[in-house]
C-alpha positions as CSV (number, residue, x, y, z in Angstrom):
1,X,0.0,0.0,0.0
2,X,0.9,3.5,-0.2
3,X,1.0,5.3,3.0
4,X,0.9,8.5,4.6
5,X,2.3,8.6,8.3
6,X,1.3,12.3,9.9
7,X,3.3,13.2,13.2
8,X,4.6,15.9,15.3
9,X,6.6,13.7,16.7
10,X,9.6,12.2,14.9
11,X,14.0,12.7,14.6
12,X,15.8,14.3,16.2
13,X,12.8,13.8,18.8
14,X,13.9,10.9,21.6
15,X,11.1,9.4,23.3
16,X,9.0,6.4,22.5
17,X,6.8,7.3,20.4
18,X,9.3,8.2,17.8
19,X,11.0,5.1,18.4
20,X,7.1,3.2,17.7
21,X,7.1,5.0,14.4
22,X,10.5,5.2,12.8
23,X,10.2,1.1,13.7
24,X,7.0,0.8,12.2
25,X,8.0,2.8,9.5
26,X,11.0,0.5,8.8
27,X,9.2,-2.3,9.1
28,X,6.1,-1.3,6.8
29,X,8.9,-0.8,4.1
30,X,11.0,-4.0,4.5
31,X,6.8,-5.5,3.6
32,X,7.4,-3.9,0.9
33,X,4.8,-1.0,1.3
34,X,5.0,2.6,0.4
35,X,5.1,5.2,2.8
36,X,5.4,8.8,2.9
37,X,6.1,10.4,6.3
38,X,4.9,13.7,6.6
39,X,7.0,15.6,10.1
40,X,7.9,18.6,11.5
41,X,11.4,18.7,10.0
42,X,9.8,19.9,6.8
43,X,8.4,22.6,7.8
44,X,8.8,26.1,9.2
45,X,8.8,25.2,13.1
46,X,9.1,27.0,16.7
47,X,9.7,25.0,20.0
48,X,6.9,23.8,21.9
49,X,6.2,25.6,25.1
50,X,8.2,23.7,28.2
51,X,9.1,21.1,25.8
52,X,11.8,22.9,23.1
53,X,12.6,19.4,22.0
54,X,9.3,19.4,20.1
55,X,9.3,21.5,17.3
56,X,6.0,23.1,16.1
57,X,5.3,23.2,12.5
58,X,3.6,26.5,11.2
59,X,1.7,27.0,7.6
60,X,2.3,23.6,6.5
61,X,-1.4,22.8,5.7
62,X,-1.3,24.0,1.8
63,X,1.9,21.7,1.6
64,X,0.2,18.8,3.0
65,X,-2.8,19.4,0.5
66,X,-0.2,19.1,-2.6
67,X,1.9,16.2,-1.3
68,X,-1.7,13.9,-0.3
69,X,-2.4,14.9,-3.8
70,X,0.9,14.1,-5.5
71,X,1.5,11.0,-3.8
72,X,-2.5,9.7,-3.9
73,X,-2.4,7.3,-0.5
74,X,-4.3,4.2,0.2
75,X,-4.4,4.6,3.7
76,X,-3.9,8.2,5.9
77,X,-2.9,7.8,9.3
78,X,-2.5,10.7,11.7
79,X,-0.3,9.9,14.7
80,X,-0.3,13.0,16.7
81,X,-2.7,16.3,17.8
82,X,-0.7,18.7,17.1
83,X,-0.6,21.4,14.1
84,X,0.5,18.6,11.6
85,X,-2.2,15.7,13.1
86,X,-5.0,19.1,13.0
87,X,-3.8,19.7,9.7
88,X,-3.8,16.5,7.9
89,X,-7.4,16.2,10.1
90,X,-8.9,19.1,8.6
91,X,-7.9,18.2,5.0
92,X,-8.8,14.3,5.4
93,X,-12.2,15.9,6.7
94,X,-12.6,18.2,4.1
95,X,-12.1,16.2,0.8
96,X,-14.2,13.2,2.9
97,X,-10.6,11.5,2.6
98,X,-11.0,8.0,5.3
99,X,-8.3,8.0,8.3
100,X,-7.2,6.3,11.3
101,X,-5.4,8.0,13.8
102,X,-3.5,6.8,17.2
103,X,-3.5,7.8,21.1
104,X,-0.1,7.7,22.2
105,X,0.1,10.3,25.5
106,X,-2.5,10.8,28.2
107,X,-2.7,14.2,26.2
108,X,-5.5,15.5,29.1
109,X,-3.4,14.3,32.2
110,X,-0.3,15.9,30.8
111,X,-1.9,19.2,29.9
112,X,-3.1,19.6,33.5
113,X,0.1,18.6,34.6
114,X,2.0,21.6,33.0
115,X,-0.5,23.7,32.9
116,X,-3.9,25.1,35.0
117,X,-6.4,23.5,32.4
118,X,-8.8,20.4,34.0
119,X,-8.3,16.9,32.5
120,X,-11.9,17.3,31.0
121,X,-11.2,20.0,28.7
122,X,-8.3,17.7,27.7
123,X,-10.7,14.5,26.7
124,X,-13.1,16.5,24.9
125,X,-10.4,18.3,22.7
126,X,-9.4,14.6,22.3
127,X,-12.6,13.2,21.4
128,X,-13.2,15.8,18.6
129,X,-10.0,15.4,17.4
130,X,-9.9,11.5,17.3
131,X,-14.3,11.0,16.3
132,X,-13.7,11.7,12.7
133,X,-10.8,8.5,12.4
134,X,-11.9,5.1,11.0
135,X,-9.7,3.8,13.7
136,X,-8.4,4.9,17.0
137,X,-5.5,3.0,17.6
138,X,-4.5,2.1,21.4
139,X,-1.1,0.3,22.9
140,X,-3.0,-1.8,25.7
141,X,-6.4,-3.2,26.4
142,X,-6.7,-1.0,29.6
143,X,-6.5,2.1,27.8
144,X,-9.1,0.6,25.1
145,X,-11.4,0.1,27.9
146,X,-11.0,3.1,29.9
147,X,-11.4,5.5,26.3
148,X,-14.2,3.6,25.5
149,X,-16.0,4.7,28.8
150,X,-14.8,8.4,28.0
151,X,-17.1,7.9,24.9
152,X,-14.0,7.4,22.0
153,X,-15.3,5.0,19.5
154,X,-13.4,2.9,16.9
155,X,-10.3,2.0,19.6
156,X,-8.7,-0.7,17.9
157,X,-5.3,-2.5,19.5
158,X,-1.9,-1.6,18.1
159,X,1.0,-3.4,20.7
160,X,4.8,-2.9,21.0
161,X,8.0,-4.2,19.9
162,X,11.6,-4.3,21.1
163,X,14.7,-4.9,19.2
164,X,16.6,-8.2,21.3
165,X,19.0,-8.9,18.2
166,X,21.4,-5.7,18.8
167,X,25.1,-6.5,19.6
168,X,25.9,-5.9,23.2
169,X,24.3,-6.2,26.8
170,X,21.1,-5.9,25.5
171,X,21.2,-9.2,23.6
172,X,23.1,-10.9,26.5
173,X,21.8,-10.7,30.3
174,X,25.0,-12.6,31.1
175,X,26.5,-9.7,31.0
176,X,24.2,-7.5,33.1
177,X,26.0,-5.8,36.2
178,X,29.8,-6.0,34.8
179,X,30.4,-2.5,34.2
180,X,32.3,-0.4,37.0
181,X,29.9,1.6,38.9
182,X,30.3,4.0,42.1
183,X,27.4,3.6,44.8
184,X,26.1,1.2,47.0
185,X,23.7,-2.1,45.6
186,X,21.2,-2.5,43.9
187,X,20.9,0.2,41.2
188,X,17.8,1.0,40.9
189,X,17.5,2.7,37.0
190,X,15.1,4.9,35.5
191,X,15.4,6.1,32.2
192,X,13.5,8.7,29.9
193,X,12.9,12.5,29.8
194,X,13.1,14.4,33.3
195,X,10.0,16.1,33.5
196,X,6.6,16.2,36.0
197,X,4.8,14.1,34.1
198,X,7.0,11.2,34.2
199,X,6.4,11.3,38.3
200,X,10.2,10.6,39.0
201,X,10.0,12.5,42.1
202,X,8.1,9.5,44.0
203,X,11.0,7.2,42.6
204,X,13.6,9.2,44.5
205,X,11.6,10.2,47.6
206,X,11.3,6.3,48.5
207,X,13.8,4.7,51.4
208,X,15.6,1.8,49.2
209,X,18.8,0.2,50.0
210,X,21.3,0.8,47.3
211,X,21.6,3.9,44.2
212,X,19.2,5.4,42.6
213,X,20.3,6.3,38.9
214,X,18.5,8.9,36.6
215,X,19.6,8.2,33.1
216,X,18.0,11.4,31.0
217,X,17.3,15.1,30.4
218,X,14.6,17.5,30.8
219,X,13.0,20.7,32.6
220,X,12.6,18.9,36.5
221,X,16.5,17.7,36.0
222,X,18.1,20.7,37.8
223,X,15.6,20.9,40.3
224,X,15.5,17.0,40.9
225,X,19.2,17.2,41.5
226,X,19.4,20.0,43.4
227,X,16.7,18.5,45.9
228,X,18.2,14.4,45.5
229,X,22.0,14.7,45.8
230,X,22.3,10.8,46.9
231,X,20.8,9.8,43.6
232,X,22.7,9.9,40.6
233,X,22.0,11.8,37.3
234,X,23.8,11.1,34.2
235,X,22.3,13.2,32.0
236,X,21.0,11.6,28.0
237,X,22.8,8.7,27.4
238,X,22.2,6.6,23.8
239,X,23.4,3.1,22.0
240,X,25.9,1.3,23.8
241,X,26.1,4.0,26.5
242,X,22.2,3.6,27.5
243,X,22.5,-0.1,26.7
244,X,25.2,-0.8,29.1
245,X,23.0,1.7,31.8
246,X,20.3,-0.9,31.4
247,X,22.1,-3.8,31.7
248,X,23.7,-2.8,35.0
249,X,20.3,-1.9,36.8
250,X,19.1,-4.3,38.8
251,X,15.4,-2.9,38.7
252,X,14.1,-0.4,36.8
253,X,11.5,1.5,38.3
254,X,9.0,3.3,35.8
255,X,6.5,5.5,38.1
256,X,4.7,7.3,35.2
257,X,1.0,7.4,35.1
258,X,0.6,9.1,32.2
259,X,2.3,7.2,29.7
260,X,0.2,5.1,27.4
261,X,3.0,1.8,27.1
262,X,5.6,2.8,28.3
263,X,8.4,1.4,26.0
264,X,10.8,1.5,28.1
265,X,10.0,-1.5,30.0
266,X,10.5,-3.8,27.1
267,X,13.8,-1.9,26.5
268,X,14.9,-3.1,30.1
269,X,13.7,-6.5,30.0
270,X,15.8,-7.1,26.6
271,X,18.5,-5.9,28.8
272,X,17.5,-8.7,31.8
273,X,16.3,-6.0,33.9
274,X,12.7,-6.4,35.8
275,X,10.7,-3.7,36.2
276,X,8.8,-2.0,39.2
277,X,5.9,0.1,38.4
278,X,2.6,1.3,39.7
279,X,-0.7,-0.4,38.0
280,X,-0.7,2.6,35.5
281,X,-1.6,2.0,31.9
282,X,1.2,-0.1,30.0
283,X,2.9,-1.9,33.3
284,X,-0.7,-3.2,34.3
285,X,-1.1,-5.1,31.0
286,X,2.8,-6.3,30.5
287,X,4.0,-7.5,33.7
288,X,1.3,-9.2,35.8
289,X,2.0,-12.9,35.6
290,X,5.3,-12.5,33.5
291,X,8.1,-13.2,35.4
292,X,9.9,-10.0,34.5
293,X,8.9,-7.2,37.0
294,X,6.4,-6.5,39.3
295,X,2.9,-3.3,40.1
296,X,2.0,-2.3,43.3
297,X,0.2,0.7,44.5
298,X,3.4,0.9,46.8
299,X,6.1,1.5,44.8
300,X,8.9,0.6,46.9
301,X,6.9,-2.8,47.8
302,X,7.6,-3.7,43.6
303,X,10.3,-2.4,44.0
304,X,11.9,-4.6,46.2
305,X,9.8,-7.8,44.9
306,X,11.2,-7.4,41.1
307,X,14.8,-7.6,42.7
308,X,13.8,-11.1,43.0
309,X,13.3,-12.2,39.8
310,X,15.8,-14.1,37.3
311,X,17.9,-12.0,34.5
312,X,17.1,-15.0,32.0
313,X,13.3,-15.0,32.6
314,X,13.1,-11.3,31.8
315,X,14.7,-11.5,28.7
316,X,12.9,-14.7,27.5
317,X,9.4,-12.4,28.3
318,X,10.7,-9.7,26.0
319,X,11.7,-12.0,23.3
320,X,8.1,-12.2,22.8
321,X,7.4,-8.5,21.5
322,X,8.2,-7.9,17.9
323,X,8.4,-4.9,15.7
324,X,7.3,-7.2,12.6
325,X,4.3,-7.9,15.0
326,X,3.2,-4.4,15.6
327,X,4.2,-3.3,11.9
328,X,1.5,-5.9,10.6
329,X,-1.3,-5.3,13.4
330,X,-0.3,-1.5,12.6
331,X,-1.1,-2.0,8.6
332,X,-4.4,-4.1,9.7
333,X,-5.6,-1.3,11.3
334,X,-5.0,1.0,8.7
335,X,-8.7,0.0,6.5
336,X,-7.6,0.9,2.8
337,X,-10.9,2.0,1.2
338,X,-12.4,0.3,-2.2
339,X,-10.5,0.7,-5.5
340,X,-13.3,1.9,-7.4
341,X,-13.7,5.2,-4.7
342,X,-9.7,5.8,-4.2
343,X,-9.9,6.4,-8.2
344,X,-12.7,8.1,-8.3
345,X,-11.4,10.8,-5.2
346,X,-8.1,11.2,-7.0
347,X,-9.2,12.0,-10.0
348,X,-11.6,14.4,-9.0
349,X,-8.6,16.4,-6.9
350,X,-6.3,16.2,-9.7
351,X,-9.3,18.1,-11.6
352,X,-10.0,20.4,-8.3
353,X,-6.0,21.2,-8.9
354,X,-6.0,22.0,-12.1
355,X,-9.2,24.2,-12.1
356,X,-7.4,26.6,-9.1
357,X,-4.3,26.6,-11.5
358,X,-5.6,28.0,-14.7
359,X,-7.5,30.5,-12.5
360,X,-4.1,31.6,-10.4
């Protein structure tokens, strides 16, 4: 198929849901479909307010109208809510053009995190935004459930991958905890950007024996630091550096409730890590009855029961998450519509372009 991918989100951009779609992406090519990937590196951008690592595209809707029409898609998917995902909305809406779309942030519960809006001005900007797609696409079944009682129709699965063929500690557990370290045992890891809604804070204020290591960079870093100086912060670390970070952990503790997955867990169990989390979205559907971490509404009490657990289980549980997996589940979602209608739509735009050319 020929596909358009729509995202704010995407490189330089380090977070997991760039890694879900530059995989996906990858993946959807080596099947041997088309796609065009429409991002904010083509465009005119500014930073996003408290997040500069976002960049905002401006103008870029008229652009988006001529490469839809030049590169006539089978299936449009729009990843994100901002100006690109309201952009490629509006025109998909306009021209009666089918789309799915995905829900990879708790968009509402990070808003009112940053800012003074209420969480229910977030889910009905989200429900307007996503009622229009043929398919909502959602990471776990507990989100499904729980947008489904907010009223979002259409919510369709789309799971996770992790790469466990990569050279290094990642691909060998054996390995884990061979690295020189400074501090006291066990290291207790968390990795990803250092910001509110992430929730570190409740990581470091609990009484564990051992280091507590921030791996990552963000607004609450300086602030974290400042208040934390037992723990240590290491600031972004990437490839071999972050693998070998993972592989030396003993636990890694992921105290969001606001991400969606969380792929970061999978990342650590390729590494042999377990996981402690809270029974947010993502850990609740992953860990229970795996093997390879453990939820508790006390943190500290996963905490210190995932520091039981076997290196070699938690690696054999992430084995079982592929990229080709998701890819595929990803292209089932995406609901090509009929031959006869896709020629029929782009013929008639070609016609609507050439009318507004002879009269320019």
């Amino acid at each position: 198929m020929r596909i358009v991918l729509a995202t704010d989100a995407w490189e330089p951009q380090m977070n997991g849901v760039v890694r879900t779609l530059t995989r996906t992406v990858a993946e959807c090519r080596a099947m041997g479909h088309e796609v065009e990937v429409i991002e904010p590196g083509q465009f005119k951008t500014i930073p996003c307010p408290t997040y500069p690592e976002i960049r905002l595209a401006l103008g870029a809707e008229e652009e988006i109208r001529e490469r839809l029409r030049a590169f006539e898609p089978e299936a449009v998917h729009i990843s994100t809510e901002g100006p690109i995902g309201i952009a490629t909305r509006r025109i998909c809406v306009e021209w009666k053009l089918p789309f799915t779309t995905s829900y990879h942030t708790k968009f509402p519960e990070y808003v009112s995190a940053r800012f003074p809006i209420p969480v229910q001005v977030g889910y009905a900007y989200m429900k307007w935004f996503h009622k229009p797609s043929g398919r909502l696409m959602v990471a776990t079944p507990t989100l499904r459930d729980e947008l489904t009682e907010h009223g979002f129709r259409n919510v369709s699965p789309w799971s996770r991958g992790v790469d466990t063929t990569c050279s290094g500690p990642i691909a060998n557990p054996s390995t884990r905890n061979s690295a020189e370290r400074t501090g006291r045992r066990p290291f207790w890891l968390n990795v990803g950007r250092v910001a509110v809604e992430k929730n570190i804070e409740s990581f470091l204020e609990l009484d564990l024996p051992g280091t507590k290591i921030i791996v990552g960079d963000g607004p609450a870093k300086a602030d974290l630091e400042s208040r934390y100086p037992e723990a240590k912060f290491l600031g972004a670390r990437f490839g071999e550096e972050l693998a070998r970070c993972f592989a030396d952990a003993d636990v890694f503790v992921f105290p969001s409730w606001t991400d969606t997955f969380g792929l970061v867990i999978l990342e650590a169990m390729a590494a042999g890590t377990p996981v402690a989390a809270y029974p947010a979205h993502g850990p609740i559907d992953i860990i229970p009855g795996s093997g390879a971490g453990a939820i508790d509404d006390d943190l500290k009490t996963a905490c210190l029961e995932a520091l039981k657990m076997d290196p070699e289980t938690v690696r054999a549980y992430a084995e079982k998450f592929s990229w080709r997996a998701s890819a595929e589940q990803f292209v089932e979602n995406l609901q090509p519509y009929p031959e006869p209608q896709k020629t029929r739509l782009w013929r008639r735009l070609r016609r609507l372009a050439r009318v507004r050319g002879k009269a320019a």
